[in-house]
C-alpha positions, 0 to 999 in steps of 0.5 A, spaced: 685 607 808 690 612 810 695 605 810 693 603 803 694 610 801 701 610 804 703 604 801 701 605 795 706 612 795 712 607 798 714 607 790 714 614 788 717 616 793 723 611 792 723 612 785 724 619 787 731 618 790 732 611 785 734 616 779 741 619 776 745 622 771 747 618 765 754 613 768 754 608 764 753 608 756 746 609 753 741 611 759 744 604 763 747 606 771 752 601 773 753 604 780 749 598 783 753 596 789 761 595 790 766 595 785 767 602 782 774 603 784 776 597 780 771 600 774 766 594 776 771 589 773 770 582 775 762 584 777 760 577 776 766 572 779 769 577 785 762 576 790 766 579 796 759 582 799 750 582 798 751 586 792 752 580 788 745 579 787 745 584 782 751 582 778 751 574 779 746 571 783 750 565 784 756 569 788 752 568 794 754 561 795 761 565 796 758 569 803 756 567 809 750 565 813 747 573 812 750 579 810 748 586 808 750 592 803 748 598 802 751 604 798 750 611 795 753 614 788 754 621 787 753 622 779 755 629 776 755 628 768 756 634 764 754 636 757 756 643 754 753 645 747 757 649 742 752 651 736 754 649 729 750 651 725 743 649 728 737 651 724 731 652 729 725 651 729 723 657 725 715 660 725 716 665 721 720 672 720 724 674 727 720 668 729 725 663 733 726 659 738 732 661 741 739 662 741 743 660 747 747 654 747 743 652 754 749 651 759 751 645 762 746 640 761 748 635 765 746 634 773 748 631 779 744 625 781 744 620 787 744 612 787 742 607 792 743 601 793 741 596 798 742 587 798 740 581 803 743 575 803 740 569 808 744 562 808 737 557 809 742 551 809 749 551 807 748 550 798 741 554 799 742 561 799 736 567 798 736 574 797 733 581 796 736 586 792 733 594 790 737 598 785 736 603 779 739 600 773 736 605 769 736 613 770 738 619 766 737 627 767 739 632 762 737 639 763 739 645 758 738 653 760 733 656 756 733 659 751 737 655 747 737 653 739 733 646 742 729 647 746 723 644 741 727 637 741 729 638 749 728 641 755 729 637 760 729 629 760 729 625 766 728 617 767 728 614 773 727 606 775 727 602 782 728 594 780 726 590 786 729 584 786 728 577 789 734 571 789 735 564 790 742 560 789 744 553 790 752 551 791 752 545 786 759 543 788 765 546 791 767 548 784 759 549 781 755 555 784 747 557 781 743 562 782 737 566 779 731 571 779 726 575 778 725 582 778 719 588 779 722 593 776 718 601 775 719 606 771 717 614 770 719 619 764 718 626 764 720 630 758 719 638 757 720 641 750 717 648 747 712 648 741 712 654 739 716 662 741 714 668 738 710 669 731 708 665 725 705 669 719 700 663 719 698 663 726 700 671 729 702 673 736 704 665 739 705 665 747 711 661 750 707 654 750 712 648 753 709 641 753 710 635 758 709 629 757 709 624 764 709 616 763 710 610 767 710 603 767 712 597 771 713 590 768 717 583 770 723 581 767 729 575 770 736 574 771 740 568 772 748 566 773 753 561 774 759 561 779 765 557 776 771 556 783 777 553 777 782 554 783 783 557 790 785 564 786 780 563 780 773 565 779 769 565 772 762 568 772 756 568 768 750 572 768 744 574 763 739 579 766 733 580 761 729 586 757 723 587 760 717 590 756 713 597 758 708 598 756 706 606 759 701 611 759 701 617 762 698 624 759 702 630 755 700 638 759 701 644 755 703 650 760 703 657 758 699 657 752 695 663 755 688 660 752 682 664 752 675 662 749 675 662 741 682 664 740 685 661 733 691 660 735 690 656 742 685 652 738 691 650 733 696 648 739 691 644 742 690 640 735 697 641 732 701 638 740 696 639 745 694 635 752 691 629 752 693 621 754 699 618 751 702 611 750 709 608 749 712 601 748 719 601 751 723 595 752 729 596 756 735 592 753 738 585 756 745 585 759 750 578 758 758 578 763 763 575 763 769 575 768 775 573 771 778 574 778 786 571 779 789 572 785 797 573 783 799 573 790 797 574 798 797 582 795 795 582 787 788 581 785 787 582 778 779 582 775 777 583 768 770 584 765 767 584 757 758 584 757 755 586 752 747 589 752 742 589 747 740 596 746 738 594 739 731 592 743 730 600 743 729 603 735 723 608 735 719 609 741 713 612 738 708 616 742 701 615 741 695 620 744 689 616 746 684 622 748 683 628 745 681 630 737 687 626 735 687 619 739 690 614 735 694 619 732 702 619 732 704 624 738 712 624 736 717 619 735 723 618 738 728 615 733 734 614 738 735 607 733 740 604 738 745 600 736 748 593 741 755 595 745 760 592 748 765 593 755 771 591 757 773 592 764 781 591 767 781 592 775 787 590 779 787 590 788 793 591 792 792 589 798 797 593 803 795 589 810 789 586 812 785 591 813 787 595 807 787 594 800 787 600 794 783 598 787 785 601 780 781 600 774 780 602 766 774 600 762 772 602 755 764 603 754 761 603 747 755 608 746 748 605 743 748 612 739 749 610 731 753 616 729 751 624 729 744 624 726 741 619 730 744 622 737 738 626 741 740 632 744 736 629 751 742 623 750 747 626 747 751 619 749 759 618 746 764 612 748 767 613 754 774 610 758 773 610 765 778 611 769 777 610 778 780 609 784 778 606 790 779 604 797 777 597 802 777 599 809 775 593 814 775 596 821 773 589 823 774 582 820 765 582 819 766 589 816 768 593 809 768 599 807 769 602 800 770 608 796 771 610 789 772 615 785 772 615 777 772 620 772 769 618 765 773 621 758 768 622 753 770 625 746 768 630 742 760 628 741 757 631 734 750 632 733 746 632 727 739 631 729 733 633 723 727 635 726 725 639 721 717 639 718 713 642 714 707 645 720 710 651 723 707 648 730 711 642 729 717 643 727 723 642 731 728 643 726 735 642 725 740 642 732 747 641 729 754 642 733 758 639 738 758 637 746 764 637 751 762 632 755 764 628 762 762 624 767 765 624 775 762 618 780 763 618 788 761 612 791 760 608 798 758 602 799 758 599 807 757 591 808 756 587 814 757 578 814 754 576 821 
């Protein structure tokens, strides 16, 4: 019994370390392996190492007969609120919900990795990968004007992802797989502070919703050698469906028998069963690797992810005096985007060798009054820089550093509604933002 509790916990303690701060648009982590110095350009042609897996399956026929990488980014996102205007969830005279700007809330978070790849014959490959292609955290200081939208949003995923691939021919190279991919969400927000006429003295009463899920999705690629020194990859990863559940607790509500008010909380946004169907998007990339010379290396990427696969996300309780009701909705109404990536490496001996990138990133987010104060997401250009260091000719070390410019974000998001305990008003304003990434990643070809 204790084995099978234990083992029943390995996922939840992953899923724990599997989680970050927003890198890449939309709620989407790059950070899966190799390749940050050069902005991941050439992700699905370069196949240096065994996170290819990821990228493109088929770029394990390029590694030999085993190879193992495994990597740790560092991801620190800021988010700072400048109000503009923003009418918060009144519930009366001198009744509101705050008035602080709630700080930075952005936050460090920490990506791991992990690949294998086996040679079975010298075409037939199989591999093992595990990543986070999901994640998100923000966290604002209360009190602060949307504390009835959002307090605190955490995503976090584990993908476990078993592959195969077969060397067609010398030019031609095939690869897919399939995923098990977890997911978990925790959302805190205030329902109501201080006084209503209709409902009198109302306590601090913050609401938690937990979910999860795991579902199955897929991946295939394709690795073109035109040349020595040319590369094209292609590769599809596809949506996968959720179907979570979980439940939403009140805290703070300082419930006492026949008390009116706690009764029109637990009617109007209080504990029970919830559900919500969430499909994560699909993600096409193309890429070109040159080599120009013994020294240059251009690489190059557009991929293009189906966020339109994320509209409403409508939160239905299934316990309680409202099962069957509609809890909320998250209108995030998410748009398709596109990146395009440039990277160039410069070899400055065998066993050294610096990275330089630029790519531009496309957020999902429509425009201000669709942007969710748990997402305040904005285009973004990447810069990075990194190092590839071989202390052994079987060995590779790499780091990378970027810096993500995102500008000016403007939120208008309505939230207003008639009932004084629903209503989430209306945040208006803007967000300075940015993105700073530190990765490592470590691979061994024995």
């Amino acid at each position: 019994m204790s084995r099978q509790i234990s083992m029943k916990l390995i996922p939840a303690l992953l899923l724990g370390v599997f989680s970050g701060a927003v890198g890449a648009s939309g709620f989407q982590l790059l950070e899966q392996g190799s390749g940050l110095g050069n902005a991941y350009a050439g992700s699905a042609a370069k196949s240096n190492d065994a996170s290819t897996i990821f990228w493109n399956p088929a770029g394990m026929t390029q590694l030999g007969p085993r190879a193992v990488s495994g990597g740790l980014t560092a991801v620190k996102a800021s988010f700072k609120f400048d109000d503009k205007g923003s009418q918060v969830g009144e519930f009366g005279p001198g009744g509101r919900m705050g008035a602080g700007d709630g700080g930075d809330a952005g936050n460090w978070g920490y990506i791991p990795n992990g690949y294998l790849s086996w040679a079975l014959t010298p075409n037939l490959y199989v591999g093992l990968g595990i990543g986070a292609p999901f994640g998100l955290k923000t966290k604002y200081d209360e009190p602060w004007r949307g504390s009835a939208q959002s307090n605190e949003f955490d995503i976090k995923t584990m993908n476990i992802n078993p592959s195969i691939a077969f060397k067609v021919n010398d030019m031609v190279s095939l690869g897919a797989g399939v995923s098990w991919q977890k997911i978990e969400a925790d959302y805190y927000r205030r329902l109501a502070i201080n006084s209503s006429p209709r409902f009198g003295a109302l306590p601090q009463v913050t609401s938690h919703m937990s979910i999860d899920d795991d579902a199955w999705g897929w991946n295939i690629g394709a690795l073109f050698t035109l040349s020595p020194a040319t590369k094209v990859g292609l590769s599809y990863r596809s949506t996968i469906q959720y179907h979570t559940e979980g439940k939403v607790k009140l805290t703070g509500d300082g419930t006492r028998a026949g008390d009116a008010t706690a009764v029109a909380l637990r009617n109007a946004g209080g504990a029970s069963d919830v559900k919500a169907d969430l499909k994560v998007p699909d993600t096409f990339i193309l890429s070109v690797t040159q080599k120009l010379s013994d020294r240059w290396e251009l690489l190059g990427d557009v991929s293009w992810t189906g966020w339109s696969s994320i509209k409403n996300v409508d939160i239905y309780r299934t316990s309680g005096p409202q099962s069957g009701a509609l809890a909320q909705t998250l209108d995030a109404n998410f748009q398709n985007t596109y990146r395009i990536a440039l990277g160039a490496t410069y070899s400055l001996s065998e066993a050294l060798r610096l990275q330089f990138g630029l790519a531009y990133d496309q957020t999902p987010v429509k425009n201000s009054t669709s942007r969710l104060t748990s997402l305040p997401d904005n285009d973004r250009t990447w810069f990075t820089f990194g190092t590839q260091w071989k202390p052994a000719k079987e060995q590779t070390l790499e780091l990378g550093l970027a810096y993500l410019y995102i500008s000016d974000t403007k939120i208008n998001k309505n939230e207003t509604t008639a009932n004084p305990l629903t209503n989430r008003g209306t945040v208006i304003g803007d967000y300075d933002s940015s993105v700073w990434i530190l990765g490592a990643q470590y691979s061994l070809a024995f």
